[in-house]
C-alpha positions in Angstrom: 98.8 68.9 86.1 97.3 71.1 88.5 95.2 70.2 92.0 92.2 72.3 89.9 93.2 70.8 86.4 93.1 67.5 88.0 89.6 67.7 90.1 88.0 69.7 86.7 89.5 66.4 84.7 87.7 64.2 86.9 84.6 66.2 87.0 84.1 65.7 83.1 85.3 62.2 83.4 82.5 61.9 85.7 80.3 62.9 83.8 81.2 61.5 80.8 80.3 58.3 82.6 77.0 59.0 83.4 76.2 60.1 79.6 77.6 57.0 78.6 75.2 54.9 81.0 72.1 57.5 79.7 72.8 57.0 76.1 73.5 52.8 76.6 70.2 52.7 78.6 68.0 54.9 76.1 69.5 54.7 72.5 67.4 53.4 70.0 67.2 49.2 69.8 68.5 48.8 72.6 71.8 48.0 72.8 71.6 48.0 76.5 70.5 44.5 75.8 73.0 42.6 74.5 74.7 39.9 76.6 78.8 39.8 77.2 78.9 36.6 79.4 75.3 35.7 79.6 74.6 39.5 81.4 73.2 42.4 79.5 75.8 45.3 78.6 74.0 48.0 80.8 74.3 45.9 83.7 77.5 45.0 83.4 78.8 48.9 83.1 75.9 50.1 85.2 76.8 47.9 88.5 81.0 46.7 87.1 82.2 49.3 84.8 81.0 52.3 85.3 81.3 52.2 89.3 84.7 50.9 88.4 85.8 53.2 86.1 84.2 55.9 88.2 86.2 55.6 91.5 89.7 54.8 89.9 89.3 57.9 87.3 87.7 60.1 91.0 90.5 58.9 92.9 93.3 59.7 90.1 92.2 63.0 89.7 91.9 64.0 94.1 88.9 62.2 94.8 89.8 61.8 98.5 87.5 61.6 101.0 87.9 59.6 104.9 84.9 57.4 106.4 83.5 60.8 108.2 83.0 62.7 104.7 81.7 59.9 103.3 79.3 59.4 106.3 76.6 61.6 104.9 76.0 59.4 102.0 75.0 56.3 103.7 71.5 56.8 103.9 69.3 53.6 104.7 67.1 55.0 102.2 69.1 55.5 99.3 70.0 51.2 99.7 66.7 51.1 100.0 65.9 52.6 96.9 68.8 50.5 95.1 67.2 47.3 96.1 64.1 48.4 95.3 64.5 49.2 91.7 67.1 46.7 91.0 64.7 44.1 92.3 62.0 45.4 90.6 64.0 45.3 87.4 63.1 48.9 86.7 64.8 50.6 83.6 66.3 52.7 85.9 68.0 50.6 88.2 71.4 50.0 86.3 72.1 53.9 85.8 70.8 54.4 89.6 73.9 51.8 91.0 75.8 54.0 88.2 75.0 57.4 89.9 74.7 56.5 93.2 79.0 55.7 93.0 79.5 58.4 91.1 77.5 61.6 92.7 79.7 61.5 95.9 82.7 61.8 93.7 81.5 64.6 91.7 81.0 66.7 95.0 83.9 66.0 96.2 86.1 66.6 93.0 83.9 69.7 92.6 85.0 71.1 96.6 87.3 73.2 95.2 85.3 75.2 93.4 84.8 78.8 94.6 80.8 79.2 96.1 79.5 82.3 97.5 76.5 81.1 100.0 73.2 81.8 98.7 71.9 83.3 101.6 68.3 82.5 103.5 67.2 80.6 100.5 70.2 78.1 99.7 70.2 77.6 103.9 66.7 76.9 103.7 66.8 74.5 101.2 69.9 72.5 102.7 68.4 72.2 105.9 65.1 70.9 104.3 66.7 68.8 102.1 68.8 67.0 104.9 66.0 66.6 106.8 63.9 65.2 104.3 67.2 62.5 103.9 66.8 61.5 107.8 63.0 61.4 107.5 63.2 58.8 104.4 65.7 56.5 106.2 63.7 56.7 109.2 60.5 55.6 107.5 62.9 52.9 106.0 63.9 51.6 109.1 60.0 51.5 110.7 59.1 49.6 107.6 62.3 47.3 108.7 61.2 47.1 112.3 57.7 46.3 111.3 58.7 43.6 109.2 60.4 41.6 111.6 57.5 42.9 114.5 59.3 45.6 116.3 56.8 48.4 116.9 57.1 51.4 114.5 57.8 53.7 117.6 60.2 51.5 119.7 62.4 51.3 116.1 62.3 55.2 115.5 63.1 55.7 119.3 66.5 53.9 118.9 67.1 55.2 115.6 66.9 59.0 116.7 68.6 58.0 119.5 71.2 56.6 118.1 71.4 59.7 115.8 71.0 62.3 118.3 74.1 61.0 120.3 76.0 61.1 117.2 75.4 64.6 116.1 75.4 66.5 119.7 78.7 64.6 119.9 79.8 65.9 116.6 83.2 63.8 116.8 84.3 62.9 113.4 85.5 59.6 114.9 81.9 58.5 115.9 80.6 58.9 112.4 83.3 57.1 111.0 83.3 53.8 113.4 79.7 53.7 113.0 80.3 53.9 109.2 82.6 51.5 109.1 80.7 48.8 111.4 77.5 49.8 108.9 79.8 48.7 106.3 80.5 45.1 108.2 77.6 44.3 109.0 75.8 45.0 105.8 77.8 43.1 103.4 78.3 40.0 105.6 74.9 38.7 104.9 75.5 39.3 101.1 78.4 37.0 101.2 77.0 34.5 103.4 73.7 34.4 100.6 75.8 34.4 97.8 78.0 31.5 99.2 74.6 30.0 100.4 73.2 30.0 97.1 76.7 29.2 95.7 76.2 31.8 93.2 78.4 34.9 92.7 76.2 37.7 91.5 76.4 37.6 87.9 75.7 33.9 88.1 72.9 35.0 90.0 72.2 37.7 87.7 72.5 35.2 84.5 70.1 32.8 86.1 67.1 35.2 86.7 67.4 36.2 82.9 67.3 32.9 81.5 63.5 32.6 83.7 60.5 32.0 81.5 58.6 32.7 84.4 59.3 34.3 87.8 57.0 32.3 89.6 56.3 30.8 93.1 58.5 28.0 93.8 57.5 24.7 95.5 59.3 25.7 98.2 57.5 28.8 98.4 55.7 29.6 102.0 53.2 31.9 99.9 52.0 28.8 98.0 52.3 26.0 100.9 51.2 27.1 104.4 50.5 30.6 103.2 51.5 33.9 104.7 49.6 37.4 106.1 50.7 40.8 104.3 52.4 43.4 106.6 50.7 46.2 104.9 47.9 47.1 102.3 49.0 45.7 99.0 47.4 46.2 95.8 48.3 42.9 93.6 48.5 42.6 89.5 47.8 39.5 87.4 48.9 38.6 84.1 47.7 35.4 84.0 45.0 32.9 85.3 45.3 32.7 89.3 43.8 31.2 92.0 44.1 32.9 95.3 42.9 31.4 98.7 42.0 33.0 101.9 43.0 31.3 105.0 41.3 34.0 107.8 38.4 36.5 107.3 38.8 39.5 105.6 37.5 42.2 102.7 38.9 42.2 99.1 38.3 44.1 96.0 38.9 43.1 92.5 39.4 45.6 89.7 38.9 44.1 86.2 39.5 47.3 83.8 36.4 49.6 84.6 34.7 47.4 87.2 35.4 46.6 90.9 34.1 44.0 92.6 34.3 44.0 96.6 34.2 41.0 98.5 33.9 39.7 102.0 36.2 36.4 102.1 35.9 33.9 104.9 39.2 31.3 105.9 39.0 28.6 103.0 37.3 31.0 100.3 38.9 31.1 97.0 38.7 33.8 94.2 39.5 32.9 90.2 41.5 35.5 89.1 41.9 36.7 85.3 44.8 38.1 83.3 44.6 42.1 84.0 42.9 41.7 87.3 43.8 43.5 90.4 43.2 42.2 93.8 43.2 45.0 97.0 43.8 43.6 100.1 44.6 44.8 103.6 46.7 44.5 106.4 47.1 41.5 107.9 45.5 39.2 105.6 46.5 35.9 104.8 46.5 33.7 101.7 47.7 31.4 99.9 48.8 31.6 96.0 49.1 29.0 93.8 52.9 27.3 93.1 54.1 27.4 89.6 52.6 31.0 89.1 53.9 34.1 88.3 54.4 36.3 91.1 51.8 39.2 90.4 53.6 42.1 90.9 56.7 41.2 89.1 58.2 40.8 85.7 56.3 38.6 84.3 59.9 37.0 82.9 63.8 37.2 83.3 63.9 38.7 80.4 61.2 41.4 80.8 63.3 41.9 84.6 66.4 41.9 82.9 65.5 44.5 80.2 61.9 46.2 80.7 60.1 47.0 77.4 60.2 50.6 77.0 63.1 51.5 78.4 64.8 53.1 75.1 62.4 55.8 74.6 62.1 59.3 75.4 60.0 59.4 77.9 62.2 56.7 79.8 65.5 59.3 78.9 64.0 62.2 80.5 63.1 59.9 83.4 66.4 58.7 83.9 68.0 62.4 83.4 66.0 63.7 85.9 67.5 60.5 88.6 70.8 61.5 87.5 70.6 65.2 88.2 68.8 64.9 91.4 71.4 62.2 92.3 74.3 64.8 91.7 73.2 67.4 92.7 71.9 66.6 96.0 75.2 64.9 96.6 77.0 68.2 95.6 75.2 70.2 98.5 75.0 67.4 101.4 78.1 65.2 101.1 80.9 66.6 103.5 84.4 68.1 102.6 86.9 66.4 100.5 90.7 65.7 102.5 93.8 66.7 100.9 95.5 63.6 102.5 97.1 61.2 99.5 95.6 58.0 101.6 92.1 59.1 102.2 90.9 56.5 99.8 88.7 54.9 102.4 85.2 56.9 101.5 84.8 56.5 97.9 85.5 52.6 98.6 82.9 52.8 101.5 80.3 53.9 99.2 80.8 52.0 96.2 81.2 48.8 98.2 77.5 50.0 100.2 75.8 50.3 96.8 77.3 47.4 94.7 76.4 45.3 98.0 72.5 47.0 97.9 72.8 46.0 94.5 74.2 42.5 94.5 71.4 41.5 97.6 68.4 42.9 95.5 69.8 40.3 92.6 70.2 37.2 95.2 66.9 38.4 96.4 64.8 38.1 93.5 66.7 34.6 92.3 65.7 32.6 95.6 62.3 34.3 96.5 60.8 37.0 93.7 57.6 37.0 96.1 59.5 38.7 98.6 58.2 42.0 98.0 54.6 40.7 98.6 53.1 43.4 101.2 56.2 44.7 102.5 58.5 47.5 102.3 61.8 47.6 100.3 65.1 46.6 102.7 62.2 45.0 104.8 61.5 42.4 102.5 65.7 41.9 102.2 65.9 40.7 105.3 63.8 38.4 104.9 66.7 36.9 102.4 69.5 35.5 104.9 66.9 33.6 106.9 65.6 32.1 103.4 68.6 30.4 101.8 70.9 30.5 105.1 70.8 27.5 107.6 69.2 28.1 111.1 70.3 29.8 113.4 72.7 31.7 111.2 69.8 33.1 108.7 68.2 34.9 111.7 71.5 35.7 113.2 72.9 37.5 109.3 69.3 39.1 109.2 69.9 40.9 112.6 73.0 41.7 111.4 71.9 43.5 108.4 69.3 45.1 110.8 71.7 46.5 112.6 73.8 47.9 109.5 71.1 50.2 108.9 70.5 51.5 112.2 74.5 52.0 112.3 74.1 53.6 108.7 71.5 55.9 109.6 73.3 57.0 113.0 76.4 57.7 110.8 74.2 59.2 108.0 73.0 61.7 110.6 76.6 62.3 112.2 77.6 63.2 108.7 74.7 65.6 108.2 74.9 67.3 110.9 79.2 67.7 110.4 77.9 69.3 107.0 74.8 71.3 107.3 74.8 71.9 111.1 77.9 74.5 111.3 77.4 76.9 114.5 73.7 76.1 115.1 73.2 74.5 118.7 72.6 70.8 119.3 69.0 71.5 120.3 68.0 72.5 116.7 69.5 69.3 115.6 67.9 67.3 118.1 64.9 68.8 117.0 65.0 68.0 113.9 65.4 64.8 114.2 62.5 64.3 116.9 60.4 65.9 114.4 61.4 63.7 111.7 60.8 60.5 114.0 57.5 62.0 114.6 56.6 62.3 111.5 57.8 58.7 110.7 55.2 57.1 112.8 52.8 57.0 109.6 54.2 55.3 106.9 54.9 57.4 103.7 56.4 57.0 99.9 60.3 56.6 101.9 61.6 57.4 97.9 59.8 60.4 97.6 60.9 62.1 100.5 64.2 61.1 99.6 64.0 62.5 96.3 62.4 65.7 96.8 65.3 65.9 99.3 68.0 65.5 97.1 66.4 67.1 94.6 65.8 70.8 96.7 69.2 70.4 97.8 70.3 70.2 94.4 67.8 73.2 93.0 68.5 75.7 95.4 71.9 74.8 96.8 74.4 73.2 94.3 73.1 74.5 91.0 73.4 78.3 91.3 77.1 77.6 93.6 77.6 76.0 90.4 77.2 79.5 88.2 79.8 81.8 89.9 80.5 83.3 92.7 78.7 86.6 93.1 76.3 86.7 96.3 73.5 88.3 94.9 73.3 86.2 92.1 73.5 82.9 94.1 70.7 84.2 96.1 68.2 85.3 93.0 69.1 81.7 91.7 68.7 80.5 94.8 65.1 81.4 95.6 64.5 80.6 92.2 65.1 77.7 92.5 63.3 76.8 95.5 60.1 78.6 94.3 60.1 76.4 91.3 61.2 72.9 92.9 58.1 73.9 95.3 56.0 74.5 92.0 56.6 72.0 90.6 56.5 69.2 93.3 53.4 70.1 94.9 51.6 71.0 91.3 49.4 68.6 89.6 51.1 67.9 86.3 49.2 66.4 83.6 50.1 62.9 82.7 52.7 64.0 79.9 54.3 65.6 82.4 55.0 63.1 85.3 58.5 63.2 84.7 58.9 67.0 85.9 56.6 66.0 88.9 58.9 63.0 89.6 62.4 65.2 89.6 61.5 68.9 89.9 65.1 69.2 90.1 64.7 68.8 85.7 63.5 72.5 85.9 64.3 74.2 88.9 67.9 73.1 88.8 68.9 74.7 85.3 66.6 78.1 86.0 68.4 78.4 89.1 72.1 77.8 87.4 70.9 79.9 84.0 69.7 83.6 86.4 72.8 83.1 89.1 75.1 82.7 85.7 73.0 85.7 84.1 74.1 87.4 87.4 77.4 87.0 87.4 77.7 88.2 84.0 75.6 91.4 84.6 77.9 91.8 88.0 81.0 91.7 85.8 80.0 94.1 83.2 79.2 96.6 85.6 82.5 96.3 86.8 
């Protein structure tokens, strides 16, 4: 078989992947659900299987890629999201650990394809879309900083930094050590929790499942001493609750149509009802009571395990739009496959990166599901080591992981910059990532800027490369594109809608592909 007969194999095995997970996750009764070893079917392929499956079939078919390629696709955000959603138990979060693997090998089985550039617009959009990537993992690692009290500017100082060095260095070898180091120190405090816990993750996994509740334990601090939230929180209640303030501060409680503000001196004590929400701000502290579900969560293992509503429509076009903003951002950010028979090293990097995001958001929620209370995703994680690892070694593996994602974001950017930054001087990188340190300093939705990052990039970039190679066709699907992932995104959709809102990429990416493809065809007629 041929180099191109090989990479177009892999490309549809790929995909066929991907469909599988979509149909497993959405296909009427669920069969999603059932257990093989005590662990539900979609979670087994989404976070074994599939990733498994996925690199061995990529790396068969010329899947290569070294640490540097693979550099670009270690955003701090996009673990950040992973732990998120899988802690959350969101209906997406298998098929996200899915396409997260799998994205990075479709652009780099796809590399060989034959592009023409698609000219100011495609530029414009794979600049924006890069550096709406750095900005999200910056705002990720503020919220990080802030979690363990480093100021917010003092963290984004390093981290561009850090970064800048990186990219005006623009040495392959700097993005891969850093990558590689990232790599370290990030899954040592995974092990070290899962031997704490004595637990491998689908033990792990198995045992949140089997929870009637997910509740505070007796050993939580939110229901002994009590703890302050690091941020605004807005907290939901499914059953009877009684929450105690232990310093002065304002609270509002929304009961269906009414809200109910109150002022709340140290000692005072509000009775909380099924369907109430409590909003509280910064820096208060209270105290919940043990034995009660955490509000915010699942309000079991099983409803964390498999969320009601996940095999419906509305739930398919959701996860469809994840995938295809997944892919396609990867096709148009991730650097340059390597013809070398042992560059194996990248596609392990990133599937070991995710499955470890993964398999911390599972230890996470089994010792502490209040973790999440008023903080940031990856900021609440390392909170994790410290809670079921032995002082002094807790704090130690928490640095540790701190300083994975300041390594990941500095190799992140060397491998942006590798791709997207071509002849342009070092200035205009520097630039942009001053500006997107600036803009860090007020905390933002980190998982929409990512996504509207990928998701451009995928629009205006990788779908209408995809459609042939004519340059006037790539740029009138180019701008396109862009016009309608801009539409779309900053539009106000009605609620049947959301889902376009959510991934613009839905419309934008298949208008851009279709009128670069209707293009080509006109081109070739014409002779």
């Amino acid at each position: 078989m041929s180099t191109t007969a090989g990479r177009r194999a892999g490309v549809l095995a790929c995909l066929a992947l991907l469909a599988a997970g979509l149909l497993l996750a959405v296909a009427p009764g669920d069969p999603g659900a059932l257990r093989l070893g005590g662990v539900g079917l979609l979670w087994w392929y989404g976070l074994l299987a599939g990733p498994l499956a996925a690199i061995v079939l990529g790396l068969a078919c010329g899947a290569r890629a070294t640490l540097a390629a693979a550099a670009a696709w270690t955003s701090p955000a996009l673990l950040g999201l992973v732990v998120a959603r899988v802690f959350a138990g969101a209906a997406e979060a298998p098929l996200l650990v899915l396409a997260a693997v799998t994205a990075p090998l479709l652009a780099w089985l796809s590399a060989g394809t034959p592009a023409a550039p698609g000219g100011p617009p495609a530029r414009a959009a794979e600049a924006a879309g890069g550096a709406l990537v750095l900005w999200a993992s910056l705002l990720v690692l503020a919220d990080a900083g802030e979690a363990v009290e480093i100021p917010r500017w003092l963290t984004l100082a390093l981290a561009v930094a850090a970064a800048g060095a990186v990219g005006v260095a623009r040495r392959t070898a700097a993005a891969r050590v850093l990558a590689a180091l990232g790599l370290l120190a990030f899954l040592l405090p995974v092990v070290a929790a899962g031997g704490a816990l004595r637990l491998p993750p689908w033990a792990a996994w198995r045992d949140v499942a089997s929870r009637p509740t997910l509740a505070f334990a007796e050993g939580s601090a939110w229901a002994g001493a009590g703890r302050a939230l690091a941020r605004p929180a807005t907290l939901a209640f499914t059953e009877a609750h009684r929450v105690t303030a232990l310093s002065p501060g304002a609270g509002r409680v929304d009961d269906g149509p009414r809200s109910h503000a109150w002022r709340l001196e140290a000692g005072d004590s509000l009775e909380l009802r099924p369907g109430d929400r409590l909003t509280l701000e910064a820096g208060a502290a209270v105290r919940f009571e043990r034995g009660k579900r955490v509000p915010g969560a699942p309000v079991s293992g099983i409803a964390w395990a498999d969320p009601p509503g996940r095999a419906s429509a509305g739930s398919a076009l959701e996860l469809s739009g994840l995938v295809l903003t997944l892919a396609g951002g990867a096709l148009a950010l991730v650097g340059a496959p390597v013809a070398a028979p042992r560059a194996v090293v990248g596609p392990a990097l990133l599937a070991a990166l995710v499955l470890g995001a993964a398999c911390l958001a599972v230890y996470g929620v089994g010792a502490a599901p209040e973790l999440p209370l008023g903080a940031p995703p990856l900021a609440y994680a390392l909170g994790l080591p410290a809670l079921v690892v032995e002082a002094p070694w807790g704090r130690l593996l928490a640095a540790a992981l701190g300083l994975a994602l300041v390594l990941l974001f500095a190799a992140d950017a060397g491998g942006l910059r590798a791709r997207l930054g071509g002849g342009r001087p070092p200035l205009l990188w520097l630039g942009v990532l001053v500006a997107a340190g600036a803009a860090s300093v007020v905390p933002v939705d980190a998982w929409r800027v990512l996504l509207l990052g990928l998701g451009v990039a995928a629009s205006a970039v990788a779908a209408p490369a995809l459609a042939g190679s004519r340059r006037r066709a790539t740029l009138v699907g180019s701008a396109a594109g862009l016009v309608a992932f801009a539409a779309l995104a900053a539009g106000e959709l009605p609620p049947w809608a959301g889902a376009l809102g959510r991934y613009p990429a839905l419309v934008a990416a298949p208008l851009a592909w279709a009128l670069a493809r209707v293009g080509r065809v006109a081109a070739a007629r014409r002779g």
